[in-house]
N, C-alpha and C positions, 0 to 999 in steps of 0.2 A: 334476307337470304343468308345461312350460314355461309362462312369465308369459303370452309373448306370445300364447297360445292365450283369456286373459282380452279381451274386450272395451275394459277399461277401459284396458289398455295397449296393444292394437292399433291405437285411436283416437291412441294420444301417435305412430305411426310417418306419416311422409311418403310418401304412393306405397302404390297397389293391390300394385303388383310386390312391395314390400319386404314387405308384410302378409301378402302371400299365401306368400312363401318363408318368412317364421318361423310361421305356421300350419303347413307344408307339413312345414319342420325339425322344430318339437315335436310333433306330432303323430307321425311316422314314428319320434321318437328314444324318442317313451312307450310304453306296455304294448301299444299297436296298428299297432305297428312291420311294416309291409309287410303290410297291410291287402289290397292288390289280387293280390298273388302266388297265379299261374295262372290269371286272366284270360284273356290272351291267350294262351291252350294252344290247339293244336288239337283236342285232344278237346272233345268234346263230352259223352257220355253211355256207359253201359252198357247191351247188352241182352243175352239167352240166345242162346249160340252155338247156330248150326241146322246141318245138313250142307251144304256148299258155301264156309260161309262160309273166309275165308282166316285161315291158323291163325297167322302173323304177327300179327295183332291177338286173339287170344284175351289177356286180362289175365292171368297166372301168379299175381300178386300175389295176388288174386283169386280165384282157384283154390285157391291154399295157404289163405285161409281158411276158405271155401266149399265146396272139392271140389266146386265145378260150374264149368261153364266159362261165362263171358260173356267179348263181343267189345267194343273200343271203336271207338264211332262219332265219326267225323270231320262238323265241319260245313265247307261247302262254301266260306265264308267266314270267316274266323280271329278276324276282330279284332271286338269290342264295338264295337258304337254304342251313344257317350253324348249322347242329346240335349239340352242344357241351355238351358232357355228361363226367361227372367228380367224379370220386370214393371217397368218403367222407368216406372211414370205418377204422376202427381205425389202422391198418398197414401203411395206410398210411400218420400218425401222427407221422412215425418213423423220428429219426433224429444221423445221428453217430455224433461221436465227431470229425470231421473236420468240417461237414456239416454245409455251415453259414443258411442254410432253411432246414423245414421236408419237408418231398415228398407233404405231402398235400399244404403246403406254395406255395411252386416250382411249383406244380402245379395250384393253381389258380391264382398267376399271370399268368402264359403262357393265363388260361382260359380269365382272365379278360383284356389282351391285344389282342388274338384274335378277341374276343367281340367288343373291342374297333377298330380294324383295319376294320371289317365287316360293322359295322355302319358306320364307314367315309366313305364306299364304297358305301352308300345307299342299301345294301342287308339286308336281315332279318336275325335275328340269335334268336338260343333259347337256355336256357339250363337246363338241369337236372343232380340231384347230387343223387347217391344211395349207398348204401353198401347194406344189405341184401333185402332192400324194397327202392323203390324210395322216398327218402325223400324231394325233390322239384323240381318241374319243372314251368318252364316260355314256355309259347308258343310263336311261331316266329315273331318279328317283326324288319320293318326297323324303326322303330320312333327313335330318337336322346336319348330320354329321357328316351327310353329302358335299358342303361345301366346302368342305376341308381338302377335301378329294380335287374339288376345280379348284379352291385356291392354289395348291401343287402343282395341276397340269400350268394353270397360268402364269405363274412365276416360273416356271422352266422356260430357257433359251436357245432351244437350240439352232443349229445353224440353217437357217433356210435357202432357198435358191428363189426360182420363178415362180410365178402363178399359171395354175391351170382350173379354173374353178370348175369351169362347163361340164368336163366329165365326171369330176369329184359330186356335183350337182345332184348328175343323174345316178349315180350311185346311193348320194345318200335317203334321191328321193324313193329307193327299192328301200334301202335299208330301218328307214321311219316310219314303225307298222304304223301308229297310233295314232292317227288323226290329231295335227295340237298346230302351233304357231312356229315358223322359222325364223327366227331372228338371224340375219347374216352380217357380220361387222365385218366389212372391207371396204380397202382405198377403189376395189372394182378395178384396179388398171390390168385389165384384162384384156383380151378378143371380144371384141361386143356379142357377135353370134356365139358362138360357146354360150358364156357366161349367161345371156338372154334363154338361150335355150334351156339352159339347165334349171332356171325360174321357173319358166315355164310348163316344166316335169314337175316340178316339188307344187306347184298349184295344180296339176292336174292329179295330184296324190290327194286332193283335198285339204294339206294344210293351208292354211292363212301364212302369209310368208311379208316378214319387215322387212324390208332395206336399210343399213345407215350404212350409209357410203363416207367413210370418213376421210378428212382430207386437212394438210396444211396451209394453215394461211399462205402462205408463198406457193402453192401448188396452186393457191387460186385468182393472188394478184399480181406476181410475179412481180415482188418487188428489186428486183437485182437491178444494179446499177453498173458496176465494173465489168471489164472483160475477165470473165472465169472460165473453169470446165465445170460442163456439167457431165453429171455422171447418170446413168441406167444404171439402179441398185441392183436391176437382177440381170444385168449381161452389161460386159465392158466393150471398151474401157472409157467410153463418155466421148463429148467432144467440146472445144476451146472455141467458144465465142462471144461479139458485145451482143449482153442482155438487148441492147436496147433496138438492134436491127432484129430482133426473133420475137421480141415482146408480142406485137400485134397477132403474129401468125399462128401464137401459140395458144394465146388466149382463146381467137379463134373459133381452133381444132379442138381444144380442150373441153368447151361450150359447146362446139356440136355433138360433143364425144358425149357428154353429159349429162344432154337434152336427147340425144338417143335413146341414153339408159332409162330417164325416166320415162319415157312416152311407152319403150318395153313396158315396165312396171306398171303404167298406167291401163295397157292394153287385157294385161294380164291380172287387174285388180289387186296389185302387191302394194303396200305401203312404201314410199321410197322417201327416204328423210335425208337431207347434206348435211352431215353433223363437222363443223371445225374444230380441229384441236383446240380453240382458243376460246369456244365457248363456253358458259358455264354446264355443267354436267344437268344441272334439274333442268335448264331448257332439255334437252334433250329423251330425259326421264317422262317429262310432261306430255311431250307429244308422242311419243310410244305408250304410253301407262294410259294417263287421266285423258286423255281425249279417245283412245279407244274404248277407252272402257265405259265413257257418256253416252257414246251413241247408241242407239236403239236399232241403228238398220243392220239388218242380216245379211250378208254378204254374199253374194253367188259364189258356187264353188263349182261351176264349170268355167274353165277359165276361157273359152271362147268367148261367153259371154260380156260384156262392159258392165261395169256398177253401174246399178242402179242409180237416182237419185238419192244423197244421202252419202253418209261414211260407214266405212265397214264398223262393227261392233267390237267390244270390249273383245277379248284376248279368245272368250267361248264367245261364240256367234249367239246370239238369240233376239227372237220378237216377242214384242209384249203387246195387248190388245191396247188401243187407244179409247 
């Protein structure tokens, strides 16, 4: 595994840019080497040749295994929308004292290497950054020189407050004509209903929607030992007490809090991944990328329904005959 894929050494680099190209480099030069290859294919899917159809598109490949014939379908639009929408608000400016990145860091490298993996695919991607109001967004494109564009918005600072995501949600699930994937990077310390609901809108738009709920190690083992104050980064002014009388109760609430969020996700066929700041960056690459994009099963996209047996498929949903 390249170093720079560790945390603890992508903290010692200068610049979003530079972090995200040696993310971008080891990652593509280790075992998950062109992770997105046929993305951006025009095909789309298989189905059972009928009479009419045009024998140009019957799949031979396919034939020679099968000895049946199926056609491939074309989608009307080529290129994947990636929507990448990232929590700017101040919680998650948090950082404990192991942690070599705060969650906001942590997370927009992840953001600005995804970014960076999309565009080499020739697909479109966009993104927006919110805490209590949407503080910027970029509309979709494949242009190369798009990424210049998020690396900008993502290195800018500026001063956040609370999170409100639930309405932002449904907003931006009017606002995303184009059928594609949401990717959402937050710490989620949120209102559960909100935040659940507003899921629930962006799946009922038909996108495919990720989860990485990112989190600091100390946010999840709650290693303090001393009497300190703690603070709520987005409302004051915190409170003074021993770690070790709250420890149990927090852990908890935390875990039910947690195991809420995913069961929502789960209900609603959304991808939900726990990503720590302390991880290395290609775990997390691997199970969004290379394992979506293995699987063969096609995903409902009503979201009352439960998946199927199987995982959701690569980034564009499709079946292929067996």
């Amino acid at each position: 595994m390249n170093s720079f894929l560790d945390p603890h050494d992508l903290a010692k680099l200068e610049g979003l840019q530079l972090r995200a190209r040696k993310i971008v480099e080891g990652f593509m030069a280790g075992p998950h080497r062109s992770p997105y290859r046929g993305f951006s294919t025009e095909f789309a899917e298989h189905r059972a040749y009928v009479p009419g159809d045009e024998i140009r598109y019957v799949d031979w490949k396919v034939f020679g295994r099968t000895d049946k014939y199926y056609v491939k379908q074309f989608e009307d639009e080529t290129n994947l929308v990636c929507y990448l929408v990232l929590d700017v608000s101040a919680s998650m400016r948090y950082q404990g004292p192991a942690a070599p990145l705060s969650k906001l860091e942590y997370a927009k490298c992840l953001a600005a290497s995804l970014a960076w993996i999309v565009l080499n695919s020739h697909d479109a991607v966009s993104l927006t950054t919110y805490d209590e109001i949407v503080r910027s967004t970029l509309n979709p494109s494949s242009n190369a020189t798009h990424l210049e564009s998020i690396l900008q918005v993502l290195q800018s600072s500026p001063e956040s407050t609370t999170t409100r995501a639930g309405p932002l949600f449904h907003e931006l699930a009017e606002r995303f004509q184009k059928r594609g994937i949401v990717i959402i990077l937050s710490d989620c310390i949120d209102e559960l209903e909100p935040f659940a609901a507003g899921l629930k809108h962006l799946r009922h738009r038909q996108h495919e929607v990720a989860l990485l709920q990112v989190l600091d190690p100390a946010e999840l083992d709650f290693p303090f030992k001393q009497r300190m104050r703690f603070l709520d980064l987005e409302q004051e002014p915190g409170v003074i007490t021993d770690p070790q009388t709250v420890r149990s109760a927090y852990l908890s609430e935390f875990q039910a809090f947690r195991d809420a969020l995913q069961n929502h996700c789960y209900q609603q066929a959304i991808d939900y991944t726990l990503v720590r700041t302390d991880s290395a960056i290609d775990t997390v690459l691997s199970r969004l990328l290379v394992e979506r994009s293995s699987s063969k099963h096609r995903s409902e996209t009503i979201p009352q329904k439960r998946r199927a047996a199987g995982r959701q498929s690569g980034l564009r949903s499709r079946t292929s005959p067996s």
